[in-house]
C-alpha positions as CSV (number, residue, x, y, z in Angstrom):
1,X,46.3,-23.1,-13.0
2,X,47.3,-23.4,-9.1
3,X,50.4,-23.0,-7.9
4,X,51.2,-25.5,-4.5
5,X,53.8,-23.7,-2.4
6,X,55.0,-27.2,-1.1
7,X,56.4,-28.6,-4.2
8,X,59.4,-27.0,-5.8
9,X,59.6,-24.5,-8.1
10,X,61.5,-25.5,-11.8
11,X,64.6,-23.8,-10.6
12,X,64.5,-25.1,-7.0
13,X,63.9,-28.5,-9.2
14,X,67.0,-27.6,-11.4
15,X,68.9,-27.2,-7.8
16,X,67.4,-30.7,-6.3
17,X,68.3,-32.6,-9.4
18,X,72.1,-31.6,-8.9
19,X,72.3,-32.3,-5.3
20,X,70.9,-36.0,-6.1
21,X,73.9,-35.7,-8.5
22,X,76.4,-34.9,-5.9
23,X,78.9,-37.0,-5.1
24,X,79.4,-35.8,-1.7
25,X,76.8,-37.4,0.5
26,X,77.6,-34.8,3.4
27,X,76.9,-31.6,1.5
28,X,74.0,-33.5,-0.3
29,X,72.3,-34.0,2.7
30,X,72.7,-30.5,4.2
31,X,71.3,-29.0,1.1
32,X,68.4,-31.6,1.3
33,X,68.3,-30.7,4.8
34,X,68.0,-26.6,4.0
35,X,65.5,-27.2,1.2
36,X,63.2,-29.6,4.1
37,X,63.9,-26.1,6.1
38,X,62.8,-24.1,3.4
39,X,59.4,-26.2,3.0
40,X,59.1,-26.5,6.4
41,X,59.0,-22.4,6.8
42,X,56.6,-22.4,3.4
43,X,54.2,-25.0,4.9
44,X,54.0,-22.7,8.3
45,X,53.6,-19.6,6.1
46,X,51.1,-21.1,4.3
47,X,49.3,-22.4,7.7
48,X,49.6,-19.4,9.1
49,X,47.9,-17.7,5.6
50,X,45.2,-20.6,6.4
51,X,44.4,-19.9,10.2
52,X,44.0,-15.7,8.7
53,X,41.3,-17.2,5.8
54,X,39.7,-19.4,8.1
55,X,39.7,-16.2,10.9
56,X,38.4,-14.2,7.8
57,X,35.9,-16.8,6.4
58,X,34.7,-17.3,10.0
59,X,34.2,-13.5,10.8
60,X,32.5,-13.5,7.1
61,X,29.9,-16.0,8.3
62,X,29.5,-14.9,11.3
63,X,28.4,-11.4,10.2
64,X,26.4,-13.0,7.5
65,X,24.8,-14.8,10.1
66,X,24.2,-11.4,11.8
67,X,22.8,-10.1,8.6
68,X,20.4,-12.2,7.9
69,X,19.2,-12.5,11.2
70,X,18.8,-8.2,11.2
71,X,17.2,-9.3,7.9
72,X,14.6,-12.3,9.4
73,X,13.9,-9.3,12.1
74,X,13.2,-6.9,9.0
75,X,11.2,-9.1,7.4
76,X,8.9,-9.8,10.9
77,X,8.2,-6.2,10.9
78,X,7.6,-5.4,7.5
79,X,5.1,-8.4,7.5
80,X,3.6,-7.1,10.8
81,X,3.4,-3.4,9.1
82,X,1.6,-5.1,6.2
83,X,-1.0,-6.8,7.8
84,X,-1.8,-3.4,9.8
85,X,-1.3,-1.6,7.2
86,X,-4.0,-3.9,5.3
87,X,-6.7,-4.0,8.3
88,X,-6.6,-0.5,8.3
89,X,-7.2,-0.1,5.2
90,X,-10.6,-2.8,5.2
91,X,-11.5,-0.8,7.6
92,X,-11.2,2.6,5.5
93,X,-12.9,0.5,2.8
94,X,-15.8,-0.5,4.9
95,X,-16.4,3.3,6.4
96,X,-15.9,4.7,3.1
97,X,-18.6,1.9,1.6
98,X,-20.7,3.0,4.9
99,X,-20.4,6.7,4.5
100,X,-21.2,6.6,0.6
101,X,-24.5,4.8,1.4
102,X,-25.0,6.8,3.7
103,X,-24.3,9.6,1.5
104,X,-26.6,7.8,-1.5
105,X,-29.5,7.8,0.9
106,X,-29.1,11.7,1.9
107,X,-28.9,12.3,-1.5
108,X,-31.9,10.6,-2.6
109,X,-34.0,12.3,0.2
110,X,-32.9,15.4,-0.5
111,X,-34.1,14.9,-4.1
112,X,-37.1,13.8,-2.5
113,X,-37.6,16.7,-0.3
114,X,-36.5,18.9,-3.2
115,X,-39.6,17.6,-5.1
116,X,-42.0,17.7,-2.4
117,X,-40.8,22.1,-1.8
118,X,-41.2,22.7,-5.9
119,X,-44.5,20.9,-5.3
120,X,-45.3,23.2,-2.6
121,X,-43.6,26.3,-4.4
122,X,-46.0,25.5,-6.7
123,X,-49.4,25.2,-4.7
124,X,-48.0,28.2,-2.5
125,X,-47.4,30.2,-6.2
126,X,-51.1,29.3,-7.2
127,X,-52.3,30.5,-3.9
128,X,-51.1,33.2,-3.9
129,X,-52.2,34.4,-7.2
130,X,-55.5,33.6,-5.6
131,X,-55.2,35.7,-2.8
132,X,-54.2,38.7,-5.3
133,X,-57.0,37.7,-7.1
134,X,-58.9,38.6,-4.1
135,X,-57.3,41.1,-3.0
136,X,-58.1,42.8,-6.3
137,X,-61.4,41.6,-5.9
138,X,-62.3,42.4,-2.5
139,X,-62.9,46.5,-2.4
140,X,-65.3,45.4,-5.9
141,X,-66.8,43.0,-3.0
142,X,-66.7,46.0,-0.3
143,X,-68.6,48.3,-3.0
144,X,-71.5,45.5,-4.1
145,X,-71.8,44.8,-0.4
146,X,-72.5,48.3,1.0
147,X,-74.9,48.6,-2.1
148,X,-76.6,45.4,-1.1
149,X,-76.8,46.8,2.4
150,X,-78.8,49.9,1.3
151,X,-80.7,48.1,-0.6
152,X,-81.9,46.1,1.9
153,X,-82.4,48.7,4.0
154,X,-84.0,51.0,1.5
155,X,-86.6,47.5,0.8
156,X,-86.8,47.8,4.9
157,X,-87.3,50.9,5.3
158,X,-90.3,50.8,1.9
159,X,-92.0,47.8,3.3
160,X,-92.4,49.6,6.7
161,X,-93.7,52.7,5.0
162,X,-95.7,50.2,3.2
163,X,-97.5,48.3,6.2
164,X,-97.8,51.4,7.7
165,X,-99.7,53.0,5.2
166,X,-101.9,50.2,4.4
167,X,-102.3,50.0,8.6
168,X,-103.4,53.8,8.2
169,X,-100.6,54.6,10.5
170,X,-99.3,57.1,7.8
171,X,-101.7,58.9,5.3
């Protein structure tokens, strides 16, 4: 329930209703003159009370106003940080993408290159149990070779004595 300031309270009512009642038209009008006074000074008050609301309710707005223009501002730069904050990161995607093909295709040379080194681990390994083979070999080779030089020389050496004998050189 509102209360209006203007109109009379019940006692002030109580109070009006007996000065309509009285008989004495002087003293009725100066007390209907006081109570005009009275709602005179209420109805500044009140005005007064207004113009400090209104001075409040303006100042309100006004730094509302403010606010949500420091908030439009806000906004602007968070939308701004956003869309850097999202090209950067496209471009993080894409050199990531680029850099694990790139990675991919190191990785499947090296397996390639780790094939083709047990491929020639292998042929060196079977090589080289060649060359001790020959190495075990060779003074076997060295031996049958010196023989096969003597012999050749000793077959030489009868085939001269031979001819010469036949030839009569020796007797």
């Amino acid at each position: 329930m509102t209360t209006n300031y203007l109109l009379p309270d019940d006692d002030e009512a109580r109070s009006l209703r007996e000065v309509a009642k009285m008989a004495d038209e002087v003293a009725r009008i100066e007390r209907l003159t006081h109570h005009m006074f009275r709602v005179r000074e209420r109805a500044e008050h009140l005005d007064a009370a207004m113009a400090t609301v209104k001075e409040q309710v303006a100042q309100i707005n006004e730094r509302s106003a403010r606010r949500d223009e420091k908030i439009g501002h806000l906004d602007q730069q968070l939308t701004a940080m956003r869309s850097e904050i999202n090209e950067e990161l496209s471009c993080l995607v894409r050199a990531m993408q680029e850099h694990s093909t790139r990675s991919a295709v190191a990785d499947e040379r090296m397996t390639q290159l780790m094939s083709v080194v047990q491929t020639c681990l292998t042929q060196h390994n079977g090589s080289e149990q060649r060359i001790r083979v020959l190495e075990i070999a060779q003074p076997t080779h060295e031996r049958t070779g010196n023989w096969m030089d003597k012999l050749i020389w000793a077959l030489a050496a009868a085939a001269l004595s031979y001819m010469a004998y036949r030839t009569g050189l020796i007797k």
